[in-house]
C-alpha positions as CSV (number, residue, x, y, z in Angstrom):
1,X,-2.7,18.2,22.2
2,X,0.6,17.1,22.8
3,X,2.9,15.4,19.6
4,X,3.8,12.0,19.6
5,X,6.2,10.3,21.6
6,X,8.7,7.4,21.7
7,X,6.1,5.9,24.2
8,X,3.1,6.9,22.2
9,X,4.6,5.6,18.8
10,X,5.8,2.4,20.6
11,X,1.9,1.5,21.8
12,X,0.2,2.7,18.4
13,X,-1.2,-0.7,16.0
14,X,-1.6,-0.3,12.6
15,X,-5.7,-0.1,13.6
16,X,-5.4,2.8,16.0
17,X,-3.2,4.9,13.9
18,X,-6.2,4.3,10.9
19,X,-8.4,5.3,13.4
20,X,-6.1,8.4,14.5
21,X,-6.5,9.8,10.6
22,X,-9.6,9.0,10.7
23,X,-10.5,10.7,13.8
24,X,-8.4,13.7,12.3
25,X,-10.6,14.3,8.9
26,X,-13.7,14.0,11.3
27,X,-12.6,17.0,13.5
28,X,-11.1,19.0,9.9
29,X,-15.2,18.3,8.3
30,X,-16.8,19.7,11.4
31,X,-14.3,22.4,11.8
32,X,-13.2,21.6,14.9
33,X,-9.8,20.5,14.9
34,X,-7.2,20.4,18.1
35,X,-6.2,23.3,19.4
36,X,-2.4,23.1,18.9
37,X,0.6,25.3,20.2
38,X,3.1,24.2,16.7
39,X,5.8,26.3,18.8
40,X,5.6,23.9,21.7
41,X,5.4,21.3,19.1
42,X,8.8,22.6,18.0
43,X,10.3,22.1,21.0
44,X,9.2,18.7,21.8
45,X,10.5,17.5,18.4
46,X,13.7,18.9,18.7
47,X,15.7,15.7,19.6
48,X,13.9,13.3,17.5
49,X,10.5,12.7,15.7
50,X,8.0,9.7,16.7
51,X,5.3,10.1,13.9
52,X,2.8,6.9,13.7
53,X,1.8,6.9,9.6
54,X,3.5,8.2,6.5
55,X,1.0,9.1,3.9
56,X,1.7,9.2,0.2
57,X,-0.6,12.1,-1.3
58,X,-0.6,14.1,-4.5
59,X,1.4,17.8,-4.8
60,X,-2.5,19.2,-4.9
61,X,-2.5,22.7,-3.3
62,X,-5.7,21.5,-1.9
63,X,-4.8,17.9,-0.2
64,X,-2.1,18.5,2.6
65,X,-2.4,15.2,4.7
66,X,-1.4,17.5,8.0
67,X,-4.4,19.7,7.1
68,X,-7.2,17.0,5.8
69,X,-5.9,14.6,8.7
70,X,-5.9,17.5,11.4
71,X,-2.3,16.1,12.5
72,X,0.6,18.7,13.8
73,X,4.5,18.7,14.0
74,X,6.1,15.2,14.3
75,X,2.7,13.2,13.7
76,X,3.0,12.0,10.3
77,X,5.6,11.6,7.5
78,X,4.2,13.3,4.2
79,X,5.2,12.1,0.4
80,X,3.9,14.3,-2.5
81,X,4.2,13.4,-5.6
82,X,1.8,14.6,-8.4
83,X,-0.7,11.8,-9.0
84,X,0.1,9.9,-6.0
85,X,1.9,7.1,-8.1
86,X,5.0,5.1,-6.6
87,X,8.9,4.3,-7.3
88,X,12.0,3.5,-5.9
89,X,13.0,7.2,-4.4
90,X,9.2,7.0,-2.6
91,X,9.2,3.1,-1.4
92,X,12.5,4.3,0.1
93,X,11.4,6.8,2.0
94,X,8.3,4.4,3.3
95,X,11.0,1.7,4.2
96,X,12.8,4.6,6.1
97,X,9.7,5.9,7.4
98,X,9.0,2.0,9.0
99,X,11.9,0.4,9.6
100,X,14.1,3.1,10.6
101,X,11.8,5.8,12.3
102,X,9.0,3.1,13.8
103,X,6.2,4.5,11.8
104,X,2.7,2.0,11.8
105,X,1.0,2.7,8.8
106,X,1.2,3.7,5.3
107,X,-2.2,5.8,3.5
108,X,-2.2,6.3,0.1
109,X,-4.7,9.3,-0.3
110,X,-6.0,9.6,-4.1
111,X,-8.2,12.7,-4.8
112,X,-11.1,13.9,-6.9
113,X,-10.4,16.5,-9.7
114,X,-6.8,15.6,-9.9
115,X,-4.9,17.3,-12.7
116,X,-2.0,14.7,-12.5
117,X,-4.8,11.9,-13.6
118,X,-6.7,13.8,-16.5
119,X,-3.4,14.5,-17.8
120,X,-2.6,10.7,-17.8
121,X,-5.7,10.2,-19.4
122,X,-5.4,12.8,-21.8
123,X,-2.1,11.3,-23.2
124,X,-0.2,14.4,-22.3
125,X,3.5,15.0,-22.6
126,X,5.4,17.3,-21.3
127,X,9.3,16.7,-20.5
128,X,9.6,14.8,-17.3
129,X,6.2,14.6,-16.9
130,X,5.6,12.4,-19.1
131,X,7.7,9.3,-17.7
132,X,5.6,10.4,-14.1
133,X,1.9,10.0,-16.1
134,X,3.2,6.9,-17.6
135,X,3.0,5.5,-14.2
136,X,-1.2,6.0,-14.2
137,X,-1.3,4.2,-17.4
138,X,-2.0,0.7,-15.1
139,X,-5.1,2.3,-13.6
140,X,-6.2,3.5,-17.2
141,X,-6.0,0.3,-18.8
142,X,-7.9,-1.8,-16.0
143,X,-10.7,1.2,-15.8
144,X,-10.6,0.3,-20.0
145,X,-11.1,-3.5,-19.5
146,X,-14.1,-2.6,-16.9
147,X,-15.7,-1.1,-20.5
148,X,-15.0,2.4,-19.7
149,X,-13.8,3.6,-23.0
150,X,-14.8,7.7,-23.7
151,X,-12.6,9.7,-21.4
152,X,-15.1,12.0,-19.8
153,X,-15.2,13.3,-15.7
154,X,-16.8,9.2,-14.9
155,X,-13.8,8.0,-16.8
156,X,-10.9,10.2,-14.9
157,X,-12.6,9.3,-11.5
158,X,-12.6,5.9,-12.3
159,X,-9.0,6.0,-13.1
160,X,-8.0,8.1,-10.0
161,X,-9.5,5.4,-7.5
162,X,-7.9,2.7,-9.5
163,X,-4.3,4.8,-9.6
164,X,-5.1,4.7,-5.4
165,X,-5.6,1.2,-5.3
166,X,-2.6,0.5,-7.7
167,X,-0.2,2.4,-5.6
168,X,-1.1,0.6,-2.5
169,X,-0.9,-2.6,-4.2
170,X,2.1,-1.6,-5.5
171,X,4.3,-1.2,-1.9
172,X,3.4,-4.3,-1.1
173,X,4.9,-6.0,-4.4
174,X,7.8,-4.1,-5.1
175,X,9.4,-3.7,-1.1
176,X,10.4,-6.9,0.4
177,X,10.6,-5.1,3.3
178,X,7.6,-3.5,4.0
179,X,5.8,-6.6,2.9
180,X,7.9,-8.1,5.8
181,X,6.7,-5.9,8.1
182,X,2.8,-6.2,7.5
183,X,3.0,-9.9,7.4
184,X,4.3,-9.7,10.6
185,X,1.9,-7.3,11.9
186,X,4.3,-4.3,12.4
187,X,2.3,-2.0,9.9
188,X,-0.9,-1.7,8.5
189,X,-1.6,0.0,5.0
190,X,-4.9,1.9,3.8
191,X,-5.9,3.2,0.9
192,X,-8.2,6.7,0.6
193,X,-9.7,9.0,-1.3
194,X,-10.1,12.5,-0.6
195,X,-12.8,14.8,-2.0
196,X,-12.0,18.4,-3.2
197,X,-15.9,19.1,-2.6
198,X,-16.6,18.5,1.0
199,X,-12.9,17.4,2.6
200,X,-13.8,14.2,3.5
201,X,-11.7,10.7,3.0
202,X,-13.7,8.0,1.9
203,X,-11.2,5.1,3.0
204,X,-11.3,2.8,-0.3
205,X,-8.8,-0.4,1.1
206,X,-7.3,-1.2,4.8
207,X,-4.8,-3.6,5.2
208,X,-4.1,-2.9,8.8
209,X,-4.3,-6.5,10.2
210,X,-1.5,-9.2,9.2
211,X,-2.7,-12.0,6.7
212,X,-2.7,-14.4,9.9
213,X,-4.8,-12.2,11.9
214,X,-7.2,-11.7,9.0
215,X,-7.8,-15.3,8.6
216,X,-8.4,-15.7,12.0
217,X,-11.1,-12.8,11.6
């Protein structure tokens, strides 16, 4: 399979670039992912990169979005943080990643089992890392005022979906641009979450049709 192009980037909607991650963790469940040469991928990239989603996943050793999404070289921009939370550094890269580099869609990929989220529920503090939890506490408190009180497995999964939804929320609240962009239909955003069990993405949100067009549908 050949990377993306100018051409190919230029002719993707928000919809078929879902669909293209979609597709992708299909092929990486049933083992049967495209048959790439990443050196040939190298070359074609060399004077520029056309990728058609940026995704916003956790530092996991277990969720790279190139590997879960069966994607290669130049296809998507990837943002890890721990936790898959937002702020300013991140939403700038998404703005670059849109505006700037033409990209159609923006995934926010939550995971089960994620160490970032049971230390937020947890309370823990540990020097830097402790401003970064602070920004699950939004998910904690709505999973809380759901009546989920006793912090057990239920509780953190709870809060990891919510911290998913939050973020994606989030991008569309705190950049002027980006909100921009999907109201005119430029970009779609989705929202998923991947399981460290099996590999798949159970998509939780899409937002890949402009509030006009989802009237009209």
């Amino acid at each position: 399979m050949r990377t993306h192009s100018k051409e190919t980037q230029d002719t993707t909607t928000p919809q078929m670039a879902l669909q293209f991650l979609k597709e992708g963790n299909a092929r990486f469940m049933n083992n049967l992912k495209v048959n790439r040469n990443l050196l040939e991928q190298v070359n074609d990239t060399k004077e520029g990169q056309w990728p058609f989603a940026v995704i916003l996943s956790c530092i996991d050793s277990r969720t790279s979005a190139e590997l879960i999404f069966d994607q290669g070289l130049g296809d998507v921009f990837s943002v890890r943080i721990a936790g898959n939370v937002i702020n300013e550094d991140i939403l700038g890269s998404m703005e670059f990643a849109c505006k700037v580099a033409g990209s159609k869609l923006i995934m926010v990929l939550g995971h089960s089992k994620c160490g970032a989220i049971k230390g937020a529920c947890n309370h823990v503090e540990l020097g830097n890392l402790t401003g970064l939890l602070e920004k699950v506490h939004p998910a904690i408190e709505k999973v809380k005022s759901e009546g989920k009180e006793t912090v057990n497995p239920e509780f953190i999964e709870a809060v990891a979906h919510a911290n998913t939804l939050h973020t994606l929320e989030e991008v569309l609240k705190r950049s002027p641009i980006l909100k921009e962009m999907y109201e005119n239909g430029e970009i779609g955003l989705a929202a998923g979450y991947y399981s460290v069990e099996t590999g798949e993405v159970k998509f939780l949100k899409e937002k890949v049709l402009s509030p006009v067009a989802e009237e009209v549908n």
